[in-house]
C-alpha positions as CSV (number, residue, x, y, z in Angstrom):
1,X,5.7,-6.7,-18.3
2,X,4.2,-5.8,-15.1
3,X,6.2,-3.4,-12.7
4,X,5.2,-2.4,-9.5
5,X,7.4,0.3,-7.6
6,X,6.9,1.3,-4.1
7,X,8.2,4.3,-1.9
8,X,8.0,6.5,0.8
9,X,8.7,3.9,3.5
10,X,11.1,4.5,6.3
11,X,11.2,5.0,10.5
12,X,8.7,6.7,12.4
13,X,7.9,7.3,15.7
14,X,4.3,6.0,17.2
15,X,1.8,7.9,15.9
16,X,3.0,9.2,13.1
17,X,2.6,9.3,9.4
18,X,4.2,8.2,6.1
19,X,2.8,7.8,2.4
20,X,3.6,5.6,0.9
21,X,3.5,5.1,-3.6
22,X,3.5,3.1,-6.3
23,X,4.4,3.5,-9.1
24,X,2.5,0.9,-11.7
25,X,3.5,0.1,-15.6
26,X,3.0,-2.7,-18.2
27,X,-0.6,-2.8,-18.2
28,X,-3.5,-0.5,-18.2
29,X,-3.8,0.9,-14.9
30,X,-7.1,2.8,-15.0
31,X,-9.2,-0.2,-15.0
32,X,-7.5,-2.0,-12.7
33,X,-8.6,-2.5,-9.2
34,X,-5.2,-2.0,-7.0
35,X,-4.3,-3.3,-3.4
36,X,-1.1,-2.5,-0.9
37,X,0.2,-5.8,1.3
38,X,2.3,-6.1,4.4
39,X,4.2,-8.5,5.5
40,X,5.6,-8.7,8.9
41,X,9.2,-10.7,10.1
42,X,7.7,-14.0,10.6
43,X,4.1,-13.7,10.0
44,X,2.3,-14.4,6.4
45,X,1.5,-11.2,4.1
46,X,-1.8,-9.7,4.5
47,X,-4.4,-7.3,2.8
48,X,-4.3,-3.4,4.4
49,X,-6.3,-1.8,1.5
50,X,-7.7,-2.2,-1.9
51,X,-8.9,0.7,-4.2
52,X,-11.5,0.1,-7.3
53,X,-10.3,0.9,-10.9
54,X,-12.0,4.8,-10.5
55,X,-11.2,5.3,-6.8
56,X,-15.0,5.1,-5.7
57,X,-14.6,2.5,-3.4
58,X,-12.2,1.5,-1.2
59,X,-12.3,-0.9,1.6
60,X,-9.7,-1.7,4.7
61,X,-8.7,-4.4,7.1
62,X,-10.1,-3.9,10.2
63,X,-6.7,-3.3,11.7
64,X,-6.2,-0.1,10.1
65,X,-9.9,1.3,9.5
66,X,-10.1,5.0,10.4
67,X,-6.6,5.4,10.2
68,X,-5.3,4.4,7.3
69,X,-6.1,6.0,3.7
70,X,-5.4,4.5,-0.3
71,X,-6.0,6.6,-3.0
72,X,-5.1,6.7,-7.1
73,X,-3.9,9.0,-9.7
74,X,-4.9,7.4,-13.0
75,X,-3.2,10.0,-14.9
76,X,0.0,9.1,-13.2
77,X,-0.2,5.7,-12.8
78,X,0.1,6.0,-9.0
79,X,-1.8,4.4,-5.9
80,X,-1.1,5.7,-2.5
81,X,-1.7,4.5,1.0
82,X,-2.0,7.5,3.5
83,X,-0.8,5.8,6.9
84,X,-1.5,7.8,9.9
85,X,-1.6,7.2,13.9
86,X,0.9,4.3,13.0
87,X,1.5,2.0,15.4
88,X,4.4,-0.3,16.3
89,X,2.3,-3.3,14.6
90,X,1.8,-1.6,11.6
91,X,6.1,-2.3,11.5
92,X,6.6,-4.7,8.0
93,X,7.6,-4.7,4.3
94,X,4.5,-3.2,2.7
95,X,3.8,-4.2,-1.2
96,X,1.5,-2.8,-3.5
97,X,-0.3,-5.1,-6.0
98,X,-2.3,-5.3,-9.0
99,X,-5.1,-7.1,-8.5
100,X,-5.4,-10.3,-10.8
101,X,-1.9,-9.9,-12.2
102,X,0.6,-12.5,-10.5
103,X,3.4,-9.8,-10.0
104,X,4.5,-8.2,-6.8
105,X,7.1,-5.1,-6.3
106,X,9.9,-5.4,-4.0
107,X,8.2,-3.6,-1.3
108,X,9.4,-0.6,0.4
109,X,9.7,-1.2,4.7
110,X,7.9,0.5,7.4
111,X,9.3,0.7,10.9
112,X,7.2,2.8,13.8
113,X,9.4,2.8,17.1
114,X,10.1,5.6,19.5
């Protein structure tokens, strides 16, 4: 079946970075368009970033455009979301997701506060 592991979350001070992964198995990853979620204490999850099946084109909410970057290593199965100058409202639970499959990892959290 589907698994979806993310990583690399943790606390960081305003403007900072982390990088976050995820780790994807149970189906063919390399021609599948990927996405990372967040989801903040009390407010509904929403898209950051999706990246086409080859990496060619990626696109961004506008709440993270020019700062944020999401990237894939076919070969490994991987799809990374660079996060830089983070922000204290970039704080939430950030998931990585297949696109069209109905599965969701368990998140890994992000916390920027000084």
């Amino acid at each position: 079946q589907v698994q979806l592991v993310e990583s690399g979350g943790g606390l960081v001070q305003p403007g900072g970075s982390l990088t976050l992964s995820c780790a994807a198995s149970g189906f063919t990853f390399s021609r599948n368009a990927m996405s990372w979620y967040r989801q903040a204490p009390g407010k509904e999850r929403e898209l950051v970033a999706v990246i086409s099946s080859t990496g060619g084109n990626a696109q961004f909410a506008d709440s993270v455009k020019g700062r944020f970057t999401i990237s894939r290593d076919n070969a490994k199965n991987t799809v990374y979301l660079q996060m830089n100058t983070l922000k204290p409202e970039d704080t939430a639970v950030y998931f990585c997701y297949a696109v069209g499959y109905p599965y969701w990892g368990q998140g890994t959290q992000v916390t920027v506060s000084s």
